[in-house]
C-alpha positions as a printed Julia matrix, in Angstrom:
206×3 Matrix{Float64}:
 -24.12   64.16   12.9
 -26.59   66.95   12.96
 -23.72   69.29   11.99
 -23.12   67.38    8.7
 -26.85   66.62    7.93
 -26.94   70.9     8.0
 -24.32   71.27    6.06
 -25.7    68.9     3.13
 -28.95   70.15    2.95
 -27.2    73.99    2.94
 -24.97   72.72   -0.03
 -27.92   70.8    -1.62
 -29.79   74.1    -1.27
 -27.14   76.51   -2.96
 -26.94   73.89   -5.61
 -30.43   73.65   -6.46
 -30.96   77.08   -6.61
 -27.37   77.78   -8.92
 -29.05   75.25  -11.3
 -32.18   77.22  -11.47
 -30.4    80.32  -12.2
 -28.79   78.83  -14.72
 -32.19   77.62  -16.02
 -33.25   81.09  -16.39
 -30.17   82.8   -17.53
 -30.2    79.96  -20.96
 -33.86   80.64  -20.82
 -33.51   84.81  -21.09
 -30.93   84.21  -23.7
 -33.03   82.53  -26.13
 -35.81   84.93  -25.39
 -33.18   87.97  -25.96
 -32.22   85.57  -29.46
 -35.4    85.03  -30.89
 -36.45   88.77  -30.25
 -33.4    89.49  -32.31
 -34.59   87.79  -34.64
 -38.21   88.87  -35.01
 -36.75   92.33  -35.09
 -34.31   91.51  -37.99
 -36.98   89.89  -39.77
 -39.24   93.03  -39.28
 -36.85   95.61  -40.36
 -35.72   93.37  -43.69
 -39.55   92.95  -45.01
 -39.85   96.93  -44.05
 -36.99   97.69  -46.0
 -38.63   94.97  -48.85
 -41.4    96.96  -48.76
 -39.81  100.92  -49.23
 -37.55   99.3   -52.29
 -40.88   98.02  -53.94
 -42.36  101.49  -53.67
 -39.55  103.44  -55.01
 -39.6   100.97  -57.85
 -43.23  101.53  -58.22
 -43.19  105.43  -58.25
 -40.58  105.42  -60.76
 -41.69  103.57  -62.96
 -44.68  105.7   -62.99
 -42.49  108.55  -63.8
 -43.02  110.66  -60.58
 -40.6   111.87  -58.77
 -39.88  110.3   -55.3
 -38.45  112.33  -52.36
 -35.51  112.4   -50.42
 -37.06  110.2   -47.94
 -38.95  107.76  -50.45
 -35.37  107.38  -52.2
 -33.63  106.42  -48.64
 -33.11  103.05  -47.22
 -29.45  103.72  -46.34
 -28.42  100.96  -43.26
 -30.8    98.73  -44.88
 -30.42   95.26  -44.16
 -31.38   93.17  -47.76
 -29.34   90.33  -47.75
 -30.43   87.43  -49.92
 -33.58   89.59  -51.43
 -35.06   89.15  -54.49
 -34.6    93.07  -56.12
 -34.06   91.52  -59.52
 -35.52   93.96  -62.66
 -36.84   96.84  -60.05
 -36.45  100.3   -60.86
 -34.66  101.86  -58.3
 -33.01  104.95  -60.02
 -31.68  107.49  -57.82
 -31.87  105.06  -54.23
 -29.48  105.74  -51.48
 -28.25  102.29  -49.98
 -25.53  104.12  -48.14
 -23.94  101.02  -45.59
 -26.61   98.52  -46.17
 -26.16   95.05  -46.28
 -26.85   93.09  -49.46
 -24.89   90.05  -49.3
 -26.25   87.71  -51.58
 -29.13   89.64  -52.94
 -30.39   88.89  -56.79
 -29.95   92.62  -58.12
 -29.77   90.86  -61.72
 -31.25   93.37  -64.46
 -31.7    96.55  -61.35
 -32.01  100.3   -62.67
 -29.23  101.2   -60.09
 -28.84  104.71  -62.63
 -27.21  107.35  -60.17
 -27.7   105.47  -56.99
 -25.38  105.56  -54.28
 -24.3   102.56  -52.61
 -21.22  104.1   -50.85
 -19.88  101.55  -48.45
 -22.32   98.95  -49.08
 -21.55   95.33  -48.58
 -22.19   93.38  -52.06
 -20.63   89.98  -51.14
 -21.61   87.09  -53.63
 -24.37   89.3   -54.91
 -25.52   89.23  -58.48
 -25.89   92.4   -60.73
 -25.52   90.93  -63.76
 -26.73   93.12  -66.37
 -27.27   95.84  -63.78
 -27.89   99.2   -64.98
 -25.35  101.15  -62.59
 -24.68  103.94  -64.8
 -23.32  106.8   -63.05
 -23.44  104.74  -59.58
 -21.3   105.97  -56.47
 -20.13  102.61  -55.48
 -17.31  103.75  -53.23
 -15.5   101.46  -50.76
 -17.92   99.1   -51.21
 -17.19   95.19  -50.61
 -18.01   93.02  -53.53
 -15.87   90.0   -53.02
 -17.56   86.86  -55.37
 -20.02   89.26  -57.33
 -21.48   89.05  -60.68
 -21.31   92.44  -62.5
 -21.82   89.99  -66.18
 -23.13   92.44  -68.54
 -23.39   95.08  -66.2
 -23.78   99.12  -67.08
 -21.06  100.67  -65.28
 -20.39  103.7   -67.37
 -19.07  106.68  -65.22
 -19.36  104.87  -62.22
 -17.0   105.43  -59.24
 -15.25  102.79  -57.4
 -12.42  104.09  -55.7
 -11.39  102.78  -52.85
 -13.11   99.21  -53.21
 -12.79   96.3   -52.53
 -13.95   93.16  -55.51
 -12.01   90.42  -55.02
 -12.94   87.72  -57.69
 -15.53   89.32  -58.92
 -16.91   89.03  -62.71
 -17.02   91.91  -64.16
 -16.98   89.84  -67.94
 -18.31   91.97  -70.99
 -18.83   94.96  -68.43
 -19.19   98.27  -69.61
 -16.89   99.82  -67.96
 -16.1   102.97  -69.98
 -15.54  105.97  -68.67
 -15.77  104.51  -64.62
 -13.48  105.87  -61.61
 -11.26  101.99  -60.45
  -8.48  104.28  -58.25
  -7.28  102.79  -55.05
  -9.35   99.42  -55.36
  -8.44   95.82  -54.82
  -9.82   93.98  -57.59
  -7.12   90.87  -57.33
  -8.78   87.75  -59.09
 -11.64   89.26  -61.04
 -12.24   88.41  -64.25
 -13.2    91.34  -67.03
 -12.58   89.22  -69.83
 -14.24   91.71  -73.05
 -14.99   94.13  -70.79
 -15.26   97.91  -72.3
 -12.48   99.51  -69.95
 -12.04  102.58  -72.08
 -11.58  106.01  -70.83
 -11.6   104.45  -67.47
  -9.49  105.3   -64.53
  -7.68  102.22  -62.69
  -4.15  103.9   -61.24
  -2.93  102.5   -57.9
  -5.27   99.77  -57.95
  -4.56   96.37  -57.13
  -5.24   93.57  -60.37
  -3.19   90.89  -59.39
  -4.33   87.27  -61.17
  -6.91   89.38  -63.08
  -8.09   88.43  -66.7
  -8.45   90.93  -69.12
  -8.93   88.33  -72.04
 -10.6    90.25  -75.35
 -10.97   94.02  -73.0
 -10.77   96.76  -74.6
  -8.7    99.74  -73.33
């Protein structure tokens, strides 16, 4: 009898102490989780913060540097950029999913391999822009400059690119299956090997 009252209180024992383990363990996880978090939420308003300077200096017609002009690997997604000046910025990889880039002087930036999903840059000036392999499924280039810009090897599936001006831009080796460019300017512009499948190109001109 004293054998099995042992053997409870040694199970009991293990048992109790598993569960607090496993008290701790779900309790460092949602430290680890909201420190995440607060970190993410640091770096984005950090980020929010460099974008509104560069905007700042150039509209006061200095000159930023190299390092004032770089937030590539930002993380922006869902900010409000809309009418900043941002000529010149490197956004090399950053992630702007979402963000209201509506009206943006995007003149000669390079967004190489940024992600652009269901972001709006309607009436965007992005002339000259180095958009390459960038991911802009869902996004609203309405009205948007896009003269000389290059954006081979892309990726804008259903996007709008409706009364775009397009003239002149680099489209090579770029999936643009479902997007719309109805009276978009399209002349001089190169779009060889690239994929327009269920595309409208209602009133573009060519």
């Amino acid at each position: 009898m004293k054998r099995i009252i042992f053997i409870i209180f040694i199970l009991g024992t293990l048992f109790f102490w598993g569960g607090c383990a496993s008290v701790n363990e779900a309790m460092n996880s949602e430290q680890v989780y909201k420190n995440t978090i607060n970190k993410i939420v640091f770096y984005n308003a950090i980020n929010y913060q460099k974008v509104l300077k560069l905007s700042s200096i150039n509209n006061s017609g200095s000159i930023p540097t190299e390092e004032e002009k770089n937030l590539n690997d930002a993380e922006l997604e869902g900010a409000n950029l809309a009418g900043l000046n941002l000529k010149g910025i490197k956004l090399q990889y950053a992630i702007l999913n979402e963000a209201n880039l509506a009206g943006v002087n995007l003149t000669d930036a390079d967004l190489s391999n940024a992600v652009l999903n269901e972001a709006n840059l309607s009436q965007a000036q992005l002339v000259s822009a180095n958009l390459y392999r960038i991911s802009a499924d869902l996004t609203d280039f309405t009205k948007a400059d896009l003269r000389n810009a290059y954006f081979d090897y892309s990726r804008c599936i259903s996007a709008d690119f409706s009364k775009a001006n397009l003239s002149n831009a680099t489209l090579k080796r770029s999936f643009f299956e479902g997007s719309n460019f109805t009276e978009a300017n399209l002349k001089g512009a190169e779009y060889r090997t690239s994929n327009f499948k269920n595309t409208c190109f209602l009133g573009a001109q060519f």
